[in-house]
N, CA, C and O of each residue as an XYZ file, in Angstrom:
424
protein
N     120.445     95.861     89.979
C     120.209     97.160     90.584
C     121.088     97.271     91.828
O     121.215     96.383     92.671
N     121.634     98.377     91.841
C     122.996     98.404     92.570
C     122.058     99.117     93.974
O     120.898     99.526     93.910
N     123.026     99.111     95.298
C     121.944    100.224     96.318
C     121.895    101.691     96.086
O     121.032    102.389     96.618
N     122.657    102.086     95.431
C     122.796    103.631     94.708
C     121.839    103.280     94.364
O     121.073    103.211     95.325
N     121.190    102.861     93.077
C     120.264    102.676     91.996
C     118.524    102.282     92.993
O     117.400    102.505     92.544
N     118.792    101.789     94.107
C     117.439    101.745     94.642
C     117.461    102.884     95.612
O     116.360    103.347     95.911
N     118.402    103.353     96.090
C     118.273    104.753     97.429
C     117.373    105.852     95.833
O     116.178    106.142     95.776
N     118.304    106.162     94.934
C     117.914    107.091     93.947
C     116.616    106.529     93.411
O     116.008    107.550     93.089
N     115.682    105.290     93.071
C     114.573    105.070     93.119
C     113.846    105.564     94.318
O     113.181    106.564     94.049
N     113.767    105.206     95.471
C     113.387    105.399     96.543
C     113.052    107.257     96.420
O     111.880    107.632     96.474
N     113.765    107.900     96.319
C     113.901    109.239     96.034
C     113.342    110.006     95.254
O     112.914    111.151     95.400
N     113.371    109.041     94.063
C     112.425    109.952     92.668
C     111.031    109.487     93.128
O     110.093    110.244     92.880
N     110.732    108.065     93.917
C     109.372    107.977     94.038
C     108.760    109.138     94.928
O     107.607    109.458     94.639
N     109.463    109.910     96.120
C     109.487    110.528     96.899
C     108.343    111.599     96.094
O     107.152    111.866     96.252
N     109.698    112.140     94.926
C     109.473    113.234     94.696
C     108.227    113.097     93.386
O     108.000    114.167     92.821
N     107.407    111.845     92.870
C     106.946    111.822     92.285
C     105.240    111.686     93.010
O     104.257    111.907     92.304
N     105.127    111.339     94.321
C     104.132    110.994     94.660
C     104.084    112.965     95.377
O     102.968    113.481     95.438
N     104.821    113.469     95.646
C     104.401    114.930     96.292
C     103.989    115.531     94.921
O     103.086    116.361     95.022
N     104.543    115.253     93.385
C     104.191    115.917     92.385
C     102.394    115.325     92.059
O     101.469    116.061     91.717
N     102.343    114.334     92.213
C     101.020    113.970     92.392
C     100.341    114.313     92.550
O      99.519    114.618     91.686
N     100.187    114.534     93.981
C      99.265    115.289     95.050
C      99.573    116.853     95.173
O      98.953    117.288     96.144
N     100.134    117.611     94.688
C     100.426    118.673     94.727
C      99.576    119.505     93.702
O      99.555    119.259     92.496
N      98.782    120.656     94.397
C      97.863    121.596     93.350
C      96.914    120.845     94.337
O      97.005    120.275     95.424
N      95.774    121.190     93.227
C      94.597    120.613     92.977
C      93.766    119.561     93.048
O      92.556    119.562     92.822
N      94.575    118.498     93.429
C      94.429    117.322     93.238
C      93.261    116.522     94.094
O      93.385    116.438     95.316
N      91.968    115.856     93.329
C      90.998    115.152     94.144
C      91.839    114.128     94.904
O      92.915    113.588     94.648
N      90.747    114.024     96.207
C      90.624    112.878     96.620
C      90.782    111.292     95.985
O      91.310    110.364     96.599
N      90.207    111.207     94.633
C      90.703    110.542     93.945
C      91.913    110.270     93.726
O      92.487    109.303     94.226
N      92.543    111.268     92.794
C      93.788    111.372     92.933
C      95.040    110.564     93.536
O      95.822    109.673     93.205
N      94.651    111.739     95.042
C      95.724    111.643     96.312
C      95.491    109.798     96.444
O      96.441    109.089     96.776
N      94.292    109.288     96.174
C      94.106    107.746     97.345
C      94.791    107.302     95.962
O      95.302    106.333     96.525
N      95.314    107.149     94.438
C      95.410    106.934     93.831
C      97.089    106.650     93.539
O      97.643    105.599     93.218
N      97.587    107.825     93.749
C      99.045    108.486     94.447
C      99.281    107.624     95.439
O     100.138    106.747     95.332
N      98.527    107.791     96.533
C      99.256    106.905     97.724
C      99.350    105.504     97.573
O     100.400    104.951     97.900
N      98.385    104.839     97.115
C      98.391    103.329     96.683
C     100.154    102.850     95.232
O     100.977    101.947     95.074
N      99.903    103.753     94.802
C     100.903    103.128     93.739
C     102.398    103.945     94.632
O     103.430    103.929     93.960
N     102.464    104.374     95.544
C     103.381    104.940     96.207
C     103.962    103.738     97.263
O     105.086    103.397     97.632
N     102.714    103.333     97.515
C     103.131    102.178     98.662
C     103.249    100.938     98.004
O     103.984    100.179     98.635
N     102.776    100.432     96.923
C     103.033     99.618     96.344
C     104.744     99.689     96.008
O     105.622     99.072     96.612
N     104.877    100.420     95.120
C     106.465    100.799     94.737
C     107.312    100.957     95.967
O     108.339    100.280     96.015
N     106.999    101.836     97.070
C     107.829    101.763     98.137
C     108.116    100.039     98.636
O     109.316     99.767     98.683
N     107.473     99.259     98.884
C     107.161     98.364     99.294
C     108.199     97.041     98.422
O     108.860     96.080     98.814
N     107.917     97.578     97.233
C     108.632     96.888     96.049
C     110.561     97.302     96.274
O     111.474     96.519     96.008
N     110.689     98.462     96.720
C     111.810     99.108     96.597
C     112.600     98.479     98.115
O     113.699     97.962     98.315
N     111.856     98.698     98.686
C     111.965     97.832    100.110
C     112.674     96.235     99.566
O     113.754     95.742     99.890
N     111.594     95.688     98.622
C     112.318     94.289     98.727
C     113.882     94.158     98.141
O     114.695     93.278     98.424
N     114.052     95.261     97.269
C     115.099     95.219     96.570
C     116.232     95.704     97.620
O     117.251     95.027     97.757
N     116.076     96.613     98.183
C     116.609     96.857     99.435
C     117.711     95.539    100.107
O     118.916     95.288    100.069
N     116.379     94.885    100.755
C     116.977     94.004    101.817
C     117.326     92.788    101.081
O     117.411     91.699    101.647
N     117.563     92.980     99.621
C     118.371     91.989     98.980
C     119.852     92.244     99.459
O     120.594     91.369     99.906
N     120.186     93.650     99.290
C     121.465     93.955    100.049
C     121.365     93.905    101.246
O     122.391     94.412    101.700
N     120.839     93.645    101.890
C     120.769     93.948    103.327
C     121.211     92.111    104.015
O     121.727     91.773    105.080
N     120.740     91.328    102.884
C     120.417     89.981    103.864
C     119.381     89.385    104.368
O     119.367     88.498    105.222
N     118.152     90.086    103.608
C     117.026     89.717    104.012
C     116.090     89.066    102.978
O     116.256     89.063    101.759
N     115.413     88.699    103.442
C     114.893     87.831    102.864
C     113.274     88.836    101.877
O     112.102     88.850    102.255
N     113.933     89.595    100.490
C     113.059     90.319     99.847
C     111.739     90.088     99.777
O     110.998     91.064     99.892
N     111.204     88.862     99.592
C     110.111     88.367     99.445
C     108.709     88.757    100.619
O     107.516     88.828    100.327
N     109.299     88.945    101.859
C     108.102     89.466    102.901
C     107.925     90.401    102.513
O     106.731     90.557    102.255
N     108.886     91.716    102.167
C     108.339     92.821    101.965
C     107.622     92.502    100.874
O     106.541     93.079    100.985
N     107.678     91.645     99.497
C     107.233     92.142     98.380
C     105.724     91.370     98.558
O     104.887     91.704     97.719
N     105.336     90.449     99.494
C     104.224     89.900    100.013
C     103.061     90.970    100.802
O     101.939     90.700    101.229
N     103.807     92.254    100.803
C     103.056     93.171    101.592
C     102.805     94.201    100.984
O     102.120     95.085    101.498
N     103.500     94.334     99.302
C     102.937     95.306     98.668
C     101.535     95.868     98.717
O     101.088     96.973     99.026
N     100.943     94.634     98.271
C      99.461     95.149     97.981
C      98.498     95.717     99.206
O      97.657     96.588     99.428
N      99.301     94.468     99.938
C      98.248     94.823    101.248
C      98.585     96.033    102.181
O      98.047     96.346    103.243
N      99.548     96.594    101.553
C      99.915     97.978    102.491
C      99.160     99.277    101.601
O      98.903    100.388    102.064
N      98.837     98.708     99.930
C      98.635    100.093     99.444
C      96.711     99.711     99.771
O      95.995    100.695     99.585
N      96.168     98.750    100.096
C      95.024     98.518    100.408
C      94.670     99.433    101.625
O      93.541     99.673    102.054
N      96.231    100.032    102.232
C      95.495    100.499    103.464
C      95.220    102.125    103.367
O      94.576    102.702    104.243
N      95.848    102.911    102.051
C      95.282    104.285    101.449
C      93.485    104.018    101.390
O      92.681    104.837    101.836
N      93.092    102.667    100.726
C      91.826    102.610    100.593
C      91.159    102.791    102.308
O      90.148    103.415    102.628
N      91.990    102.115    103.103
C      90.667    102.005    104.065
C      91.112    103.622    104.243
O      90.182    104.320    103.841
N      91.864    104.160    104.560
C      92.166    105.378    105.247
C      91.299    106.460    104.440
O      91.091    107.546    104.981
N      90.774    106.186    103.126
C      89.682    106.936    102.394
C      88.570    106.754    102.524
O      87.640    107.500    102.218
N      88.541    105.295    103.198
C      86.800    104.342    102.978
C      85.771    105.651    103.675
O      84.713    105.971    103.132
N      86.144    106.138    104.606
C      84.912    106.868    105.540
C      84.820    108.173    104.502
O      83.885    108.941    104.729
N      85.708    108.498    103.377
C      85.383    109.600    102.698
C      84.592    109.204    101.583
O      83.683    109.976    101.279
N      84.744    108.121    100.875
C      84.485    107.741     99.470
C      83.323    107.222    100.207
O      82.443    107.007     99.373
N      82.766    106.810    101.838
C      81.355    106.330    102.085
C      80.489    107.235    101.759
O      79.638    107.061    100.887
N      80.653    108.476    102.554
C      80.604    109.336    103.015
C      79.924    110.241    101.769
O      78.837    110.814    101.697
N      80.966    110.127    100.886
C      80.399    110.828     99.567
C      79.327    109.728     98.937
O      78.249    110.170     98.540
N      79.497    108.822     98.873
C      78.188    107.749     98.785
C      76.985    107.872     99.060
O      76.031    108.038     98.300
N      77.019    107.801    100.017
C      76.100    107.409    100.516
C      75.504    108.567    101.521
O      74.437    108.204    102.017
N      76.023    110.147    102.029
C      75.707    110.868    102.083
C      75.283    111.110    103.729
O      74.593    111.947    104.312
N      76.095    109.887    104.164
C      76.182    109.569    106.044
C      77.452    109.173    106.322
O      78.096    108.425    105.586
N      78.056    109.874    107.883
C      79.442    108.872    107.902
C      79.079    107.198    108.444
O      78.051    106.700    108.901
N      80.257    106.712    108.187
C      80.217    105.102    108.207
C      81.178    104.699    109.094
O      82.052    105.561    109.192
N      81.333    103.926    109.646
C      82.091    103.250    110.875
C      83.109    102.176    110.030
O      82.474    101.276    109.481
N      84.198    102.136    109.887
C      84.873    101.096    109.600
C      86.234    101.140    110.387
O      86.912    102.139    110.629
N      86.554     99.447    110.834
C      87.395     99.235    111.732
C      88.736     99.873    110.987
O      88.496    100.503    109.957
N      89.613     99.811    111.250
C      91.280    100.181    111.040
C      91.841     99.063    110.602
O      91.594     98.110    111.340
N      92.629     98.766    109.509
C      93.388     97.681    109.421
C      95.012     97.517    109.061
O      95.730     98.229    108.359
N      95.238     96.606    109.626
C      96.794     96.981    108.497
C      97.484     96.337    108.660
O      97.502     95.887    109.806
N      98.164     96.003    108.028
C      99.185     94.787    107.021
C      99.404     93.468    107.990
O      99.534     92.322    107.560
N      99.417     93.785    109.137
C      99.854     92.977    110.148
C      99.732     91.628    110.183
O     100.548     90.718    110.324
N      98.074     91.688    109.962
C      97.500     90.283    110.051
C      96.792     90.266    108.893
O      95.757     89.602    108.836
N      97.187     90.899    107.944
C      95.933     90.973    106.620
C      95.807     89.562    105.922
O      95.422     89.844    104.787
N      95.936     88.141    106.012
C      95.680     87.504    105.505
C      94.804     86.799    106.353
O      94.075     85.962    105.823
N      94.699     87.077    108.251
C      93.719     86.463    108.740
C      92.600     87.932    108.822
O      91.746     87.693    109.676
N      92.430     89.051    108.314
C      91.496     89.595    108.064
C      91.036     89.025    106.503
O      89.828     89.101    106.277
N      91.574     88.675    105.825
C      90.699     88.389    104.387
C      89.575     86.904    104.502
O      88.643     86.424    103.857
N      90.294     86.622    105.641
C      89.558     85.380    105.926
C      88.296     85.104    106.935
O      87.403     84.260    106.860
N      88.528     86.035    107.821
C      87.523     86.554    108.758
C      86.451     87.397    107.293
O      85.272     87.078    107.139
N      87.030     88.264    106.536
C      85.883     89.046    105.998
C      84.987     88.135    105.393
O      83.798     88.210    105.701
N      85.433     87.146    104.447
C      85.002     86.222    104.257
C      83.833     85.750    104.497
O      82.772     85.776    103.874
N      84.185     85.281    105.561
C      82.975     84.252    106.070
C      81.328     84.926    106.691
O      80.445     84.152    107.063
């Protein structure tokens, strides 16, 4: 994959995650859209800084845990609709997400 070939990925994902969410679209949906958006961005990223000189693998170590963060950014809605009260949940993100999985943990 040439960097033409990932800028023009990068691009169609663009325009595939606004086709997504565009209309009608639940909440479902949109948190649905954004997760496989950041996943792929994330992925596109690693391919990226293959040209770049970097070392692809961090970004592609952060896929998941970046599209985990559409979930929290929904959690107080999808509680909310739950459970029929709002809910308090901290903020998280990618930063330190392997010493949050470990803290949740315990």
């Amino acid at each position: 994959m040439s960097m033409m070939d990932v800028k023009a990925t990068m691009h169609r994902r663009i325009e595939e995650l606004f086709g997504a969410i565009a209309g009608n679209s639940s909440d479902e949906e949109c948190e649905a859209a954004v997760c496989l958006h950041l996943k792929s961005y994330f992925s596109d990223l690693a391919s990226l800084s293959f040209y770049l000189g970097c070392d692809p693998k961090v970004f592609q170590d952060e896929a998941v845990p970046a599209s985990e963060l559409a979930g929290e950014a929904y959690f107080e809605i999808n509680r909310e609709r739950e459970f029929e009260a709002p809910a308090w949940k901290p903020a998280y993100s990618t930063l330190n997400h392997r010493q949050q999985g470990i803290s949740n943990a315990l």
